[in-house]
C-alpha positions, 0 to 999 in steps of 0.5 A: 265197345270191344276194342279189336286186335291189331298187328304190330305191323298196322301200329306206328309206334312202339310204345306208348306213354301215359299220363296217369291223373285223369287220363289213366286213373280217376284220382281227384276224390283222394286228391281233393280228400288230401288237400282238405285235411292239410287246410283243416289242420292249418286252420283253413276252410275246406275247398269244393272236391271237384275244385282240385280237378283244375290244379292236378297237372301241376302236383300236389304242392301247387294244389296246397298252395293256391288253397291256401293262398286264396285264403290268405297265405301263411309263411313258408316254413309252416307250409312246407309243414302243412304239405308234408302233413298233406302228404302223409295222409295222401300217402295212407289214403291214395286209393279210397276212390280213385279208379281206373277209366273205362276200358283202361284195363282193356287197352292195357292189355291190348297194347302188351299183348300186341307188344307194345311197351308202356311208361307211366309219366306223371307229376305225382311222387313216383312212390304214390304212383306205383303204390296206386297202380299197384293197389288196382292191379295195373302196374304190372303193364308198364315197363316204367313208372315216372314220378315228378320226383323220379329224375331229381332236381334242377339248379334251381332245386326244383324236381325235373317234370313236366312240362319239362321233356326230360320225364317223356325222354326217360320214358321213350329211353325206358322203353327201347328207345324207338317210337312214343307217342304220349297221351295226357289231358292237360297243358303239361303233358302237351308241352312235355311231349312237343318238347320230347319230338314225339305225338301226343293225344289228349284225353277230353274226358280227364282234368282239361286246364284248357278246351280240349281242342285247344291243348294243342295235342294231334289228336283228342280222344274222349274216351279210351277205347279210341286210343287204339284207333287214334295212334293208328291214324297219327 
């Protein structure tokens, strides 16, 4: 499908924010690739691949930890060693398979040369989300790149992400501070965003944790070349 030009003046937002695992990027693969090294060196089974699709909101922490719990656990010090050693593999093998979307090149730029600003909101460490969209020739569209570790941690010690609003809020601020409307596929996007006061899509096509249609979001998209259409309409 050939996605048409528009005018600023026809587009109700200034900017637009993604989320980046399934929405931008078909990540899962490497994911998946990470999560079984880390349990083969603990001495655990390997997961399906496909499984980790169904953990990839939450980061990669939480995708370690229910493999390992649903095989029995192990005490925190040697998890917080295994995630680590999860992470350097990740960290040298983040874009064996994963790809881009279909038509995720093409919005990009149809966005920027509309003047359009972008921001990439994502769970994952900011160092692997840029290293990734650098690899495939795409960050260069986005004025920012927001990691689950980007704006720190918490009183609780826990890193500032979604679903909190701060990320979306650090995004909207990244990009001019005018009107964002953000698209993601999962509950922490939806809920992220609800929190920011600012419309979200969601991306039936990604890792959905819930029905699509039961996200929550203004609107559903099923492939990317309907987000143009899909903002416009909001």
């Amino acid at each position: 499908m050939i996605i048409h030009a528009f005018h600023m003046s026809d587009f109700p937002f200034d900017a637009v924010g993604f989320d980046l695992d399934g929405t931008l990027l078909d990540t899962f693969r490497d994911l998946g690739a990470a999560v079984n090294h880390a349990l083969e060196l603990g001495g655990f089974d390997p997961v399906p691949v496909g499984s980790s699709k169904d953990l990839i909101g939450g980061g990669a922490k939480i995708m370690l930890a229910q493999a390992v719990e649903k095989q029995g656990g192990m005490p925190e010090d040697d998890f917080r060693a295994l995630y680590k050693q999860m992470l350097a593999y990740y960290s040298a093998n983040n874009a064996v398979h994963t790809v881009a979307y279909p038509y995720a090149g093409e919005v990009l730029d149809e966005l920027r040369k509309s003047g359009i600003k972008m921001a990439v909101v994502t769970n994952k460490f900011e160092e692997f989300a840029r290293d990734i969209l650098t690899q495939l020739d795409l960050v260069h569209y986005f004025e920012t790149v927001i990691g689950g570790n980007s704006l720190g941690k918490n009183s609780e010690g826990r890193f500032i992400a979604k679903p909190a609003p701060d990320p979306v809020l650090a995004a909207q601020e990244a990009c001019g501070g005018g009107r964002l409307a953000f698209v993601g596929d999962s509950t922490y996007d939806v809920t992220a965003a609800r929190g920011a006061g600012v419309p979200v899509i969601a991306a039936a096509y990604g890792y959905c944790d819930k029905l699509p249609h039961e996200l929550g979001a203004d609107a559903v998209i099923d492939s990317l070349d309907r987000l143009i259409p899909a903002l416009k309409a909001l």
